[in-house]
Structures are given as C-alpha cells and as structure tokens.
N, C-alpha and C positions, 0 to 999 in steps of 0.2 A: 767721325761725326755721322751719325745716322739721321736721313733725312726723311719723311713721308709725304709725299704727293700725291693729293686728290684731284679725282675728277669726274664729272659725267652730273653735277648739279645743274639745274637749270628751274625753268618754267614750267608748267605743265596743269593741264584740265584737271579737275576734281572725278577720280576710277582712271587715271594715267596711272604710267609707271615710268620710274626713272632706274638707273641703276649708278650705281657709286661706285668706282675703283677710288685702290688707295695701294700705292707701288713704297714700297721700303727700299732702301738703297743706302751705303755704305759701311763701312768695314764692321760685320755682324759674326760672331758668332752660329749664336741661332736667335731665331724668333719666337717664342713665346706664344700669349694669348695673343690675339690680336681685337678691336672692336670699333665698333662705331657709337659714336656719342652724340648727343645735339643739344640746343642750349640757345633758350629764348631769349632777348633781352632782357638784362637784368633777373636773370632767373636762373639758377643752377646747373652746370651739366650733369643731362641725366645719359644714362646706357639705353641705347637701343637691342645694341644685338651682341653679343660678342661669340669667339669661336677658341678655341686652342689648340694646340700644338698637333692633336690629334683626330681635330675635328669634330670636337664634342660642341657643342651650341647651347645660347641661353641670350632669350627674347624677355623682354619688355614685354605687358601685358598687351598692352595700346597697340603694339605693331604685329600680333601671333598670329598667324593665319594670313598676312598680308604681305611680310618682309622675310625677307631668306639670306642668312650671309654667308659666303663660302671663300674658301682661297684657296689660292694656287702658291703652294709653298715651294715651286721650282723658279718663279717670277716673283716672291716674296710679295704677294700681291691679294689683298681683303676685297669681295665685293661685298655690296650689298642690294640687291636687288627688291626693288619697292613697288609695288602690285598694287593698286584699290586704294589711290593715296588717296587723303582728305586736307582740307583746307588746313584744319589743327595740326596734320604736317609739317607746317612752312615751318622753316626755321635755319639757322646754321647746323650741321652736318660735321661733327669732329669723327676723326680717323685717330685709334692709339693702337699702340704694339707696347709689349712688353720684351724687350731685347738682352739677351745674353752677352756678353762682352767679354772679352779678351784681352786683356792688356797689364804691362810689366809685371807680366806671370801670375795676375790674378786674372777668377772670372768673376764677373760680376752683372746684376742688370740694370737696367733703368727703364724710364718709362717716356714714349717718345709721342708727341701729339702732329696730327697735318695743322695747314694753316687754316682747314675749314671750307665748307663749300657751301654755299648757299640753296635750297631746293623751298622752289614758292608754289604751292598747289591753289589755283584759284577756283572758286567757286561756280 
C-alpha cells in the first residue's frame, strides 16, 4: 500500500509564501511523475505543477513565475514552493504520484493521491 503525506498548508498574507511537502511511503517500485493539484469546491481538479522522474517540470499558467516544484527522489518526497501568493490561491492542495509496482511477478502502475492540504491566502 502506497501512502502520501502532505504538509506545510496553512494561512498566510496576500505576496506570503508557503511551501508544500508531500512524503511517498510504502512498498514502491519506483516513482514516476509526481504533481500537485488543487481543486475548489465544486469545481474540478486542476494541475498546478508537475515534475518527472527526471526532473523535467510543467506549470499552470496562473502559478509561472511564482511556484516551483522540486523533489528529492532519495526521501521520495514532492515540494512545491509558493512565492507571491494571491487570494485566487486559496483552495485545497492535492499531492499525486504515479507509482511503479511490483508484484506476483508483474510490474505495473497506479496512480496515488494525498488527503489534501488546505493553503488560505488572505487579502
């Protein structure tokens, strides 16, 4: 069972930064893409940032220049660091991985989500 655990959501002024970890854990293969997602009420999740296996990156228009995602693929661990947030910010905060898998001598992937973190930029 592959788990992901987010954190480092919170409060914060309108031009704050926050940053996001997101820790992978259990029995993997390898990891994949990994990204961050968020997702208003009632309203679809979109991609913020994602990153791959190699470190190649791919932003959202809305966050360029302002959001940076990186990881540390020895701690199996996404950040994403949020510079020059705005109010239209706020929202829940999803963590995915795309996971390679091992098991009864196939490999195969799936696709794994956090529980989400909340990040509120006030004005």
């Amino acid at each position: 069972q592959v788990q992901l655990v987010e954190s480092g959501g919170g409060l914060v002024q309108a031009g704050g930064s926050l940053r996001l970890s997101c820790a992978a854990s259990g029995s993997m293969f390898r990891i994949n893409a990994m990204g961050w997602y968020r997702q208003a009420s009632g309203k679809q999740r979109d991609l913020v940032a994602s990153i791959s296996s190699s470190g190649s990156t791919n932003y959202a228009d809305s966050v360029k220049g302002r959001f940076t995602i990186s990881r540390d693929n020895a701690k199996n661990t996404v950040y994403l660091q949020m510079n020059s947030l705005k109010p239209e910010d706020t929202t829940v905060y999803f963590c995915n991985a795309d996971v390679s898998l091992f098991s009864g001598g196939l490999y195969f992937t799936n696709d794994y989500w956090g529980q989400g973190t909340q990040v509120t930029v006030s004005s």
